[in-house]
C-alpha positions, 0 to 999 in steps of 0.5 A: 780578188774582191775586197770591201771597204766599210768607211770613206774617210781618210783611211779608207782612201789612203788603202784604196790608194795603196792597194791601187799602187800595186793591184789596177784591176781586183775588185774594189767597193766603199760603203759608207753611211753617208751620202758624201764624197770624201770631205775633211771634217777637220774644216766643219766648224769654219763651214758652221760658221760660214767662213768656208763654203760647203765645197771647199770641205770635198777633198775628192769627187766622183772623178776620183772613184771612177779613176780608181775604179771603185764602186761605192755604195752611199747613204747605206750602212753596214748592219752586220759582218758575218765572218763565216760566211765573208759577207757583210749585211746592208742595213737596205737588206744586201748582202755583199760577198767579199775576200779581204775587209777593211773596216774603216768605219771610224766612230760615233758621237758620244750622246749621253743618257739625260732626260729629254735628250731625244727629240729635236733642237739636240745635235751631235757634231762629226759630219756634214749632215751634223753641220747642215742640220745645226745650220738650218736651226740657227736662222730661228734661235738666239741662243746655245748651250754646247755640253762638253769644252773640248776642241770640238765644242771650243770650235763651234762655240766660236762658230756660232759667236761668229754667226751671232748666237749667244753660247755657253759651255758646260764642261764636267772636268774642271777646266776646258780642253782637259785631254790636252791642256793642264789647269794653267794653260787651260786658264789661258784659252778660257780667258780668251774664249771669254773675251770674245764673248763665249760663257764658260762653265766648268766643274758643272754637271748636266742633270737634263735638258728642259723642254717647253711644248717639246721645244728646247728650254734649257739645260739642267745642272745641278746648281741652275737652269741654263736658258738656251733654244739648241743644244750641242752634245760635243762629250767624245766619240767611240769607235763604231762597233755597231755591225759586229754583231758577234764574237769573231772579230776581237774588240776592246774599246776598238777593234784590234789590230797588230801593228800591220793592221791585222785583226785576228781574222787573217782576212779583215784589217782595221783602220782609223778611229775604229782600230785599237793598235797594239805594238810593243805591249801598248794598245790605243786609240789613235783618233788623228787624222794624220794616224789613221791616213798612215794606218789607211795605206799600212792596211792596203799595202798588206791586203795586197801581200806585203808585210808593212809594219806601223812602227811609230810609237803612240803620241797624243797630238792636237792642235786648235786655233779658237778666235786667232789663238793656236793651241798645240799639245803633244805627249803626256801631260806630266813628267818628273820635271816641267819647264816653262817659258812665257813672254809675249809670243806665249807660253811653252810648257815641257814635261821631262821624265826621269831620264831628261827627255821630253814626255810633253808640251803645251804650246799656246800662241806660238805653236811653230816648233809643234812638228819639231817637239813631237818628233822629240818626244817620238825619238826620245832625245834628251831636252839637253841635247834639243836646243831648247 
């Protein structure tokens, strides 16, 4: 059996993995666009900021693809996959033939439509090579304007603090971190952003990006041009659909999966950023590590003919460390109750529903209980019976 991997991330790995538990020998190759062993994006803004070096970020290395025999193909993107014919295109012109399919191809920077956006001094941060460029331009500029106040932008700001570049976020909801925190809490970590030196700008819509001889100049909101020599476009991501080109393979926002990783074809399964699970009537992007690491091994185990099944429900879950200061948010943001407790280790907020049970929690400081309210909210147990 020949089976293709479209991706190298922790999905991907973890199949590779499951299908090596029970097959040694069938066919297996990795395609990634990328021109890197398997790293850990979760550390790049400590290597921005260089606070780790660049082979800390390296997980696995060549050794760990010829012990698993596995052939990869680096640097070469999928351009198309043609379902009929069980073949996928390489953007170099390939074609490779496979009989099962993982796409593992995770998601793309969102880069916003806004005048002067293309050319140079504009960056996305996702990977590696994101992180190289960012690095081999900030030896040349004293300033940055980072668009977009989630974690991923709240951790380069501090990067780049740390490397000594003036830096101001411009965020469009009314507050920083908006898909984890409430204005409240988010208030908290703008305080302290601000403290150590990084400007905050919230509710501020971004018009355009200013050029001056095709050097970055500015950014454009509608009430004021923010002076900056490089731009950060950290607005989100979405899953790479790029290389389905036809209408075979079932897409929403991602493509679609059942809860054992199935798309619609019998031979092609989804994983990671790219896959939208469907289980119990609820379907969802799951972008975390840890889910798309669980869902990698779900889909290997039954490419190899077992029927594993992605029972847990979906929980949003983030955590952040920005200057010292951890944040942890787990759930849904709103409940027919809210619970809070602050002193000097920090502030605990919790979200009840209707029944007593735990729908959400902010954490800021002391995030140890993180695991232990996560897993309350997955088991729905009542707030009375969780000791607090």
């Amino acid at each position: 059996m020949k089976i293709v991997i479209i991706g190298n991330g922790v999905a991907a790995l973890n199949a590779v993995e499951a299908i090596r538990e029970i097959d040694k020998n069938c066919g297996i190759t990795i395609i990634s666009k990328e021109n890197e062993s398997f790293y850990t994006p979760c550390f790049l803004a400590n290597y921005l900021s260089g606070e780790i070096a660049k082979d800390r970020l390296y997980l696995k290395n060549e050794r760990f693809y010829d012990e698993q025999r596995v052939e990869t193909i680096f640097g070469n993107a999928v351009a198309e996959i043609k379902v009929e014919e069980r073949s996928i295109r390489l953007s170099d012109g390939r074609e490779l033939f496979y009989d099962t399919l993982l796409i593992a191809a995770g998601s793309n920077p969102i880069m916003p439509k806004l005048p002067n956006i293309e050319g140079g001094g504009v960056f996305s941060f996702k990977t590696m090579s994101d992180a190289d460029r960012i690095i081999s331009n900030l030896k040349k500029i004293n300033s940055a304007v980072i668009v977009g106040a989630g974690f991923i932008g709240l951790e380069v700001a501090e990067a780049f603090i740390k490397k000594g570049v003036g830096v101001t976020v411009i965020e469009r909801d009314n507050r920083v971190l908006p898909r984890m925190l409430d204005n409240e809490t988010a208030e908290l970590v703008t305080s302290h952003m601000e403290k150590n030196g990084v400007k905050i700008m919230t509710g501020k819509e971004v018009k355009a990006i200013c050029r001056k001889k095709g050097n970055i100049a500015g950014i454009d909101t509608k009430e004021e041009i923010i002076p900056c020599e490089l731009v950060v476009i950290a607005v989100g991501v979405a899953p790479n659909l790029e290389m389905i080109r036809d209408n075979s393979i079932k897409v929403d926002k991602g493509i679609i999966v059942d809860d054992g990783m199935r798309t619609n074809i019998p031979n092609i399964y989804a994983a990671g950023d790219i896959a939208e699970m469907e289980i119990q009537g609820e379907r969802k992007i799951n972008p975390i590590w840890f889910y798309a690491a669980k869902g990698g091994r779900i889909a290997g185990l039954n490419m190899m003919g077992l029927k594993k099944r992605y029972a847990a429900p979906f929980t949003d879950m983030n955590v952040v460390t920005l200057f010292g200061l951890p944040v942890f948010s787990a759930g849904i943001q709103r409940g027919s109750k809210t619970l809070k407790h602050q002193d000097s280790k920090g502030i605990k907020k919790i979200y009840l529903d209707e029944n007593e049970c735990i729908n959400g929690v902010q954490l800021i400081k002391d995030v140890a209980k993180g695991g232990l309210y996560l897993s309350l909210i997955n088991k729905r147990v009542p707030y009375s019976l969780a000791g607090g």
